[in-house]
C-alpha positions in Angstrom: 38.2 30.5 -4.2 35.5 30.4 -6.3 36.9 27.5 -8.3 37.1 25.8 -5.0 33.5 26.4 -4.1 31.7 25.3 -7.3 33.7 22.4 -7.3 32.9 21.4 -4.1 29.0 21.7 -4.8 29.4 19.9 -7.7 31.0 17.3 -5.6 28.6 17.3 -2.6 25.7 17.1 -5.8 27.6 14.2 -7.3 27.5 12.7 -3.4 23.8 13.4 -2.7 22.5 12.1 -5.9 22.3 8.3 -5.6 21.7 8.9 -2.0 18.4 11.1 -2.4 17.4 8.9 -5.5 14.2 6.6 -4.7 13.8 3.0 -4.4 11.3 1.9 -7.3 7.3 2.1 -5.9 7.1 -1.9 -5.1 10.2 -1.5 -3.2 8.2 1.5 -1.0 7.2 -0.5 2.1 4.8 1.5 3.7 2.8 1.8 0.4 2.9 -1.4 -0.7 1.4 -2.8 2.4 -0.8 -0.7 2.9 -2.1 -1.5 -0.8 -2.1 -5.4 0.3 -4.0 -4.7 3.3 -6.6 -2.7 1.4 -6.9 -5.8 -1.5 -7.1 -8.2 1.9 -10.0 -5.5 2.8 -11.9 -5.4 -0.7 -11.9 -9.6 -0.2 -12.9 -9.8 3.4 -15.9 -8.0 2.5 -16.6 -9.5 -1.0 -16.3 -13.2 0.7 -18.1 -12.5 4.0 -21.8 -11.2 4.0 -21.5 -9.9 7.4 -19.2 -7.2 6.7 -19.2 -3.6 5.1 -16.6 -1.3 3.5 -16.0 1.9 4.9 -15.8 3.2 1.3 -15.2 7.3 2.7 -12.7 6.1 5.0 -11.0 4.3 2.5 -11.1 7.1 0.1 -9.7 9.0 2.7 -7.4 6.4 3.3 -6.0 6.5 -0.6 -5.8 10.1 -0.7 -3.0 10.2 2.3 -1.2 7.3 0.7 -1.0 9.8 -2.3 0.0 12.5 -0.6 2.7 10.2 1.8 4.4 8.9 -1.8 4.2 12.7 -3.6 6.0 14.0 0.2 8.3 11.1 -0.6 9.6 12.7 -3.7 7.7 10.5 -6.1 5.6 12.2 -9.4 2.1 11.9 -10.1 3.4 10.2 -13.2 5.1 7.8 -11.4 2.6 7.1 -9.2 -0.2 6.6 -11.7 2.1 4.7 -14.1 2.6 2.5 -10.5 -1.2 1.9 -9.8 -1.7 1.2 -13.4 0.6 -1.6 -14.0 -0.8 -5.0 -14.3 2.2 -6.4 -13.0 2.1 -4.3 -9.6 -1.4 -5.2 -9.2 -1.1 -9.3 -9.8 2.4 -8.4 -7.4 -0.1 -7.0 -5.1 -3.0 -9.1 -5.3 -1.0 -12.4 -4.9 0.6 -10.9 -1.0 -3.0 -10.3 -0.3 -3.7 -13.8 -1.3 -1.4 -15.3 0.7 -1.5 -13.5 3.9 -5.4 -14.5 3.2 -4.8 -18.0 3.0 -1.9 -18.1 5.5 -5.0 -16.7 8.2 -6.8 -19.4 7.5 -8.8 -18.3 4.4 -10.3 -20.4 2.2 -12.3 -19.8 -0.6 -15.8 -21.0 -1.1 -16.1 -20.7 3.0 -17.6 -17.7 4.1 -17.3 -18.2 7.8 -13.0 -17.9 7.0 -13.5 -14.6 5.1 -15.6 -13.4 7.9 -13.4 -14.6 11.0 -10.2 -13.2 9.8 -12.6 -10.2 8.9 -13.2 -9.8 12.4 -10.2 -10.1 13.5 -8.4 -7.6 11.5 -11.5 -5.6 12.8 -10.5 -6.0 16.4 -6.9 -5.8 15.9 -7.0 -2.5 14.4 -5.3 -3.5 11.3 -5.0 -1.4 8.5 -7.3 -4.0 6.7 -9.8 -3.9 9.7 -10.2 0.0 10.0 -11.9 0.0 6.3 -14.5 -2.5 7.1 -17.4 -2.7 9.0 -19.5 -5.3 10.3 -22.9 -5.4 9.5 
């Protein structure tokens, strides 16, 4: 009887194993865009000279992505290793450029960074909620 029950936790281990096992970082969804979305936030407000970042909030806002991916099951080395990589961050930065340009952004025009600044404003966007206009 005992045989039976080891063997059917290590079997039940062996099952849960690639099942509980974590996607990579970049293939975490809610993280990743939420990282676009603040990169789409830092440019907004380098580009348009009407708007502010809400630099607490957005502390506050990295602090609960933290916590969300640790809650996930990730490691703080995993996650620093993640935020660290050059290759993440050009990953990241180019999204942000893109959903930029595909709202109309264009560099060199203040009045684009501004507009789609606003509008992220108004539509509550994650992007929006860590700027301020002046």
């Amino acid at each position: 009887m005992t045989r039976t029950i080891v063997a059917a936790l290590a079997i039940a281990a062996a099952c849960a194993g690639p099942a509980a096992a974590l996607p990579p970082l970049s293939a975490e969804r809610h993280i990743n865009d939420s990282l676009v979305q603040a990169r789409v936030a830092d440019m907004l407000r380098r580009g348009c000279p009407d708007l502010d970042a809400r630099i607490i909030r957005a502390f506050n806002e990295a602090r609960k992505l933290k916590r969300y991916a640790l809650n996930q099951g990730y490691s703080e080395a995993e996650i620093d290793a993640f935020l660290d990589s050059r290759d993440e961050r050009r990953r990241i930065y180019a999204q942000a450029d893109r959903y930029m340009t595909a709202n109309g952004v264009v560099n060199g025009q203040p009045e684009t960074f501004c507009r789609l600044g606003q509008q992220e404003i108004e539509r509550k966007t994650i992007a929006g909620s860590l700027l301020v206009a002046r």
